[in-house]
C-alpha positions in Angstrom: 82.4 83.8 94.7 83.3 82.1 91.2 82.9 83.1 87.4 79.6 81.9 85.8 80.2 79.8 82.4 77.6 79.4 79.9 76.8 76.2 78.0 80.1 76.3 76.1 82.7 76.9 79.0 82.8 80.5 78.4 82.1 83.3 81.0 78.8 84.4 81.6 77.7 88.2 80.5 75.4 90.7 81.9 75.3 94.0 80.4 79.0 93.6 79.0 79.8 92.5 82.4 81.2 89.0 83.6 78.8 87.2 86.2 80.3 85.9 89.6 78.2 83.4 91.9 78.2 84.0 95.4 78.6 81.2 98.0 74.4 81.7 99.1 73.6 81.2 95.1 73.7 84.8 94.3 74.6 85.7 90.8 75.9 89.3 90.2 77.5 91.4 87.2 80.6 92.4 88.5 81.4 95.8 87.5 85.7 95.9 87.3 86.0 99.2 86.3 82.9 101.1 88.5 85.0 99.3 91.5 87.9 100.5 90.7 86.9 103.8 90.8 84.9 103.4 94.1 88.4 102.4 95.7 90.1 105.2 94.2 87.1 107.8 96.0 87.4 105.3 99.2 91.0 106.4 99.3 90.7 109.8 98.7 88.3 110.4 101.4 89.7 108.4 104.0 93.2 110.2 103.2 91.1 113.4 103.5 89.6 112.7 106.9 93.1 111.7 108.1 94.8 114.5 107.1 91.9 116.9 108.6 92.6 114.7 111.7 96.2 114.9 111.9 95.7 119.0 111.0 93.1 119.2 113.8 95.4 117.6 116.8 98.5 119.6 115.7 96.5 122.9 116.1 94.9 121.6 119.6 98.5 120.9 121.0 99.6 124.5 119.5 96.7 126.2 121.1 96.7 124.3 124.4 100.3 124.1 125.0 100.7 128.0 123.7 100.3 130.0 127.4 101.5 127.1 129.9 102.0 129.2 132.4 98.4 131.6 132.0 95.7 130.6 135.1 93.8 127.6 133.9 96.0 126.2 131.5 95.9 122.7 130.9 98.6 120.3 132.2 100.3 117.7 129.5 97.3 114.7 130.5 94.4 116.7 129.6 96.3 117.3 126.5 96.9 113.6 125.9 93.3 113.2 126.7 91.3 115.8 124.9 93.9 114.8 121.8 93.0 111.6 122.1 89.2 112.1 122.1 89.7 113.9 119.2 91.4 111.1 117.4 88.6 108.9 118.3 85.6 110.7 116.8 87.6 111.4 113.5 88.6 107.3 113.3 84.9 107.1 114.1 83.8 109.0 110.4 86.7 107.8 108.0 86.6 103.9 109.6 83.7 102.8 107.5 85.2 104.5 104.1 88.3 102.3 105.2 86.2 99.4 105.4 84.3 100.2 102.7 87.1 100.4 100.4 88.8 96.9 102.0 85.8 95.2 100.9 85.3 96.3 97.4 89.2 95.5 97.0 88.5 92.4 98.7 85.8 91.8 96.1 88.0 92.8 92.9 90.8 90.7 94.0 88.9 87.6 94.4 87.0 88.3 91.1 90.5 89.0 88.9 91.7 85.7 90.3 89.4 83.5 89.8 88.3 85.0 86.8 92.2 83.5 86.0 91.4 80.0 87.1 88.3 80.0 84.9 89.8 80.8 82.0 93.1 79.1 82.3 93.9 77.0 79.2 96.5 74.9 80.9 93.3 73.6 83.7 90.8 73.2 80.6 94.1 71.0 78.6 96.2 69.6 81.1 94.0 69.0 84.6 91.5 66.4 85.6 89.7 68.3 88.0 87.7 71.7 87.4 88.8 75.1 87.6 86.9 76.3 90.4 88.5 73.0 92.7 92.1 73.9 91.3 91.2 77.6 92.8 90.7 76.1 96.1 94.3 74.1 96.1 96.3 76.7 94.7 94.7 80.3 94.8 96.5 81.2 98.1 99.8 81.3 96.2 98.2 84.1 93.8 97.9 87.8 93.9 97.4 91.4 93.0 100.5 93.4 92.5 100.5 96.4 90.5 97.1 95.7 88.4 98.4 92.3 87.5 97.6 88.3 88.6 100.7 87.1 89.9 102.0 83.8 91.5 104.4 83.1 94.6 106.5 79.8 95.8 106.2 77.9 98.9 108.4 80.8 99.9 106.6 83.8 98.9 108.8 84.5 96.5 107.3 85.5 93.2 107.3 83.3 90.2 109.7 84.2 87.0 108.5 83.5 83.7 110.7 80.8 82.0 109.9 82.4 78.9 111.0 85.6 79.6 113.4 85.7 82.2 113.1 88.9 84.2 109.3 89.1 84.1 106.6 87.8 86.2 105.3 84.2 85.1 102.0 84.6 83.1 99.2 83.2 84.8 99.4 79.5 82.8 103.4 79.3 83.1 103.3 80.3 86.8 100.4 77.5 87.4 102.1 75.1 85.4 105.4 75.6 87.6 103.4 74.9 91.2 101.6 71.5 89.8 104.5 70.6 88.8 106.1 71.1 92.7 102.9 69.8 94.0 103.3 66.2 95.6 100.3 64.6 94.4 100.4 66.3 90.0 100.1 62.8 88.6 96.6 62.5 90.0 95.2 65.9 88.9 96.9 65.9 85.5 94.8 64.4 82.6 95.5 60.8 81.7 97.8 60.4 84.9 96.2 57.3 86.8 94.6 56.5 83.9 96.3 53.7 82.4 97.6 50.0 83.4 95.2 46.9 84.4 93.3 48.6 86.4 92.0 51.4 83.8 88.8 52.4 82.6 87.7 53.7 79.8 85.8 56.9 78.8 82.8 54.7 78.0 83.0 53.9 81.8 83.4 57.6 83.0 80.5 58.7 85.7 79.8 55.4 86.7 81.7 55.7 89.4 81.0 57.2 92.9 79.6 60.6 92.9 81.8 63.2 95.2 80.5 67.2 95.4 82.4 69.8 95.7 81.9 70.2 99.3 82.7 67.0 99.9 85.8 66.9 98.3 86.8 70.5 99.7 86.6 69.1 102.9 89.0 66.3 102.4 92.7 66.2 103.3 95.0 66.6 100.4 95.5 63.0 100.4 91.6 62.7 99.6 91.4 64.8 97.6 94.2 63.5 95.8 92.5 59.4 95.7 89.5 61.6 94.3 91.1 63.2 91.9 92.8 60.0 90.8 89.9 58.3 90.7 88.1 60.9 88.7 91.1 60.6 86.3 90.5 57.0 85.9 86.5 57.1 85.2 85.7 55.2 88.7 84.4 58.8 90.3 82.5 61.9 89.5 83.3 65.4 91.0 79.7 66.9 91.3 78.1 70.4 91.8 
């Protein structure tokens, strides 16, 4: 799923709403704030069905294991067993609220991130390659924490702002910090492979090979690298 843009660059609105693209071509209006909420009920009810579950059992062991010694009591397995029946049915209701709800976060995660990537000035100034292929490379290292978009190292350690030491890198500073670690940064960054004898200019841009996106998804970071480079230098063209 990735961010519509319009004519200009910008995102796409619906409705006041930003439009995502699904993988099958699928374009929807992605409501932040309605899925928000919808987590917030998800949580509420699952918690409420676990609770009711956990209530449930601890009354069953009271009541079973209250007269141990009356005729037809019930030894300790059919305790186990009738508890654990019990757990069973109630995972049974509140599972599908729990998947529910992992799904719609799923969705708001992937939407706030690369809702990032798209509108990332330091991709639309400083790369060579769009925003939606810089996702791919480096979106792993990105996440939700507390409400906000933040960026981890090689070591899963988060990112500092070098602006403001003490607080998370914004999205742009943190991004700028892992092309700078990445091997291969002088092929994705605009003008690098771009200049000596074997140059070409911007008259000569797209007359290159043509590469889609696919295509160059599917390439080892080497490839994608050449492509990249090559892209840089006017002698390929990255394609939808």
């Amino acid at each position: 799923m990735k961010l519509k843009l319009d004519d200009n660059g910008m995102a796409a609105v619906l409705d006041g709403k930003p439009v995502y693209v699904h993988d099958d071509g699928r374009e929807v209006a992605f409501d932040a704030p309605g899925t928000v909420a919808a987590i917030s009920r998800l949580n509420g009810e699952a918690r409420t069905n676990r609770e009711r579950a956990e209530m449930a059992e601890q009354r069953l062991k009271a009541a079973l294991e209250a007269s141990p010694d009356t005729p037809g009591a019930v030894d300790a397995g059919e305790i186990e067993r009738v508890r654990a029946e019990a757990a069973k049915a109630v995972e049974a209701r509140y599972q599908p609220l729990v998947q529910e709800r992992d799904a719609l976060q799923g969705e708001l995660v992937k939407a706030r991130i690369g809702g990032a990537f798209s509108g990332s000035r330091f991709i639309a100034d400083k790369l060579a390659i769009p925003a939606d292929l810089v996702e791919a490379r480096f979106g792993g290292q990105f996440r939700i924490e507390g409400g906000q978009v933040v960026a981890v190292d090689g070591s899963g350690n988060r990112i500092a702002s070098p602006a403001n030491p003490g607080e998370p890198a914004t999205f742009d500073e943190a991004l700028a910090i892992i092309v700078q670690a990445y091997p291969y940064r002088d092929t994705i960054l605009k003008g690098s492979g771009a200049s000596g004898s074997g140059a070409q200019g911007g008259a000569a841009r797209g007359a290159g090979r043509h590469v889609s996106r696919a295509q160059f998804l599917a390439l080892s970071p080497v490839g994608q690298a050449a492509v990249a480079r090559d892209a840089a230098a006017g002698k390929a063209v990255i394609t939808d």
